[in-house]
N, C-alpha and C positions, 0 to 999 in steps of 0.2 A: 504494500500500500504506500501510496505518495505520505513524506513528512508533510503536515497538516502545517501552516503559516496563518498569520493572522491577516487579514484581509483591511487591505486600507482604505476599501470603499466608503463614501459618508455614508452610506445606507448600512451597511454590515461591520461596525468597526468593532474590535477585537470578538469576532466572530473564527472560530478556529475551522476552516474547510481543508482538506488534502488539496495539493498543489494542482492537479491536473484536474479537479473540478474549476477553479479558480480561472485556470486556464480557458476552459469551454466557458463558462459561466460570462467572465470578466473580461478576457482578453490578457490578461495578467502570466508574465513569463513567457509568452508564446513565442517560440521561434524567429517566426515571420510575420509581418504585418498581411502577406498573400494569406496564409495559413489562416491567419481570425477572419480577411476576410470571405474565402470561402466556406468556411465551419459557419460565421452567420448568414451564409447566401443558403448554406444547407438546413440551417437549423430554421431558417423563417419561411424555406418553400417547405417544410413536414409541418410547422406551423401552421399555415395557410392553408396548406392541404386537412388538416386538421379542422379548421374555421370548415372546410368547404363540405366535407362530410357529415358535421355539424349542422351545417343549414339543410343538406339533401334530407337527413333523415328527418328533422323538422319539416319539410316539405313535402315528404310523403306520409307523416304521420299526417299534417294537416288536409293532406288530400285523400285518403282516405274514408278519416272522420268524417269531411265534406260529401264523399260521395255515400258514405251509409246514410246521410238526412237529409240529401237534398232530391225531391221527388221532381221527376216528369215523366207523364203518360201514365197515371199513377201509381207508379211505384220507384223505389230507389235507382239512381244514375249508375249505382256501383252495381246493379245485377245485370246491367247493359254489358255485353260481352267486350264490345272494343273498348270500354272503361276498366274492365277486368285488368285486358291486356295490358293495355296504359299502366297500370298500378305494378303488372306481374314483372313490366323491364325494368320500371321505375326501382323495385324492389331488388332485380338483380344486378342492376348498376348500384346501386348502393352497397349491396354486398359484398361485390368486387372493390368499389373503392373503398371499403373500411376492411379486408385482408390485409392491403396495401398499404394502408396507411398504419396499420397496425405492427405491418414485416417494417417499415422506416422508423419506426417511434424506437422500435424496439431493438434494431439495430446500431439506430444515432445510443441507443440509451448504454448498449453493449461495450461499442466500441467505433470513438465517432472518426477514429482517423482510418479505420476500413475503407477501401475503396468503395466497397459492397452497398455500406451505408448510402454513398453518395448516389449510388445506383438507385436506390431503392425510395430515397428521398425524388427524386427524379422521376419514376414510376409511380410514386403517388403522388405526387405533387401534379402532374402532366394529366391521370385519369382521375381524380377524385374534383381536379379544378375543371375540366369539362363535365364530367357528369352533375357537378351543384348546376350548372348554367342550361345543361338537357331535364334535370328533373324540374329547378323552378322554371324554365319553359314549359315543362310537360304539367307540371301542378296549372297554370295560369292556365292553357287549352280547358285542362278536366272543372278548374271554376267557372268558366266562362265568362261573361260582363263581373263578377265580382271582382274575380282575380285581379282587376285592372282598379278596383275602386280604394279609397283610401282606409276604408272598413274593411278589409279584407288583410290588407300588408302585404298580399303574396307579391306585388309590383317589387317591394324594398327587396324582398331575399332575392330576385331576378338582378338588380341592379349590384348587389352586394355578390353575388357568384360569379357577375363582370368583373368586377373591380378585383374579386381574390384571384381571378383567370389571368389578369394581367402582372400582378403583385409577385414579384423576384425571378421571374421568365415565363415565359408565357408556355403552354402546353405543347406547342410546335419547339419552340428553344430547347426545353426538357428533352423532345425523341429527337432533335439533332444530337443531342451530346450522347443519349441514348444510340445511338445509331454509328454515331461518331468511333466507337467502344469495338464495332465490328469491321470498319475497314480495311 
């Protein structure tokens, strides 16, 4: 285990951490200024990718719920078969992006100077930040005029899975370096 030092952050002062947290944490010892800065290029796209998996499953819990109560032709929207479907991809893009973001979390968490890691932050970062921007599009379709209305919020999470899509490289930048790996 790293000798433990005391940390001279104003936030954490005589806070005793091991060196190599301090490191990842702070910035604190680190080799090279390249070095922290792609340790936080990697540590805020699993982040991010994090936020974005966050909003998808809130977006398919809400659209769900939505579609058990909201009637036409009288009965539920969710026993409409291509409503099903809608919910069944929704459900397994979410699936897939919370593996993946789960294989990064828990890799960064492992061992963050692995190449693996950086992989893998890459690979969720790249699918879990299109699929928040395919489910809250797919949630907004399955509300229909609500989705769009200010009583509803599904608009905000559509706007905020942009914003995470573009936030420390964008999902095409991700599979070029991805890709980049096999040439």
């Amino acid at each position: 285990m790293a000798s433990a030092q005391v940390c001279s952050c104003a936030d954490h002062r005589a806070t005793r951490l091991p060196t190599t947290w301090r490191t990842v944490a702070f910035g604190v010892n680190s080799t090279s200024r390249l070095w922290n800065s792609r340790a936080a290029r990697v540590n805020a796209a699993v982040a991010v990718a994090c936020d974005s998996l966050g909003l998808s499953e809130a977006m398919l819990d809400a659209t769900v719920a939505y579609a058990r109560v909201r009637e036409q032709f009288g009965r539920p929207i969710g026993s409409f078969q291509a409503v099903k479907h809608a919910c069944a991809d929704m459900l397994v893009q979410v699936s897939v992006a919370r593996e993946l973001v789960t294989r990064a979390v828990r890799q960064l968490a492992d061992d963050p100077d692995d190449p693996d890691a950086t992989v893998a932050a890459s690979m969720a970062k790249s699918y879990a930040c299109s699929t928040a921007v395919a489910v809250a599009g797919q949630a907004m379709q399955l509300h229909g005029g609500m989705g769009y209305t200010w009583e509803s919020g599904i608009h905000r999470y559509l706007k905020r899975a942009t914003l995470n899509r573009s936030l420390f490289g964008s999902p095409a930048a991700h599979r070029r370096r991805l890709a980049a790996r096999y040439r």
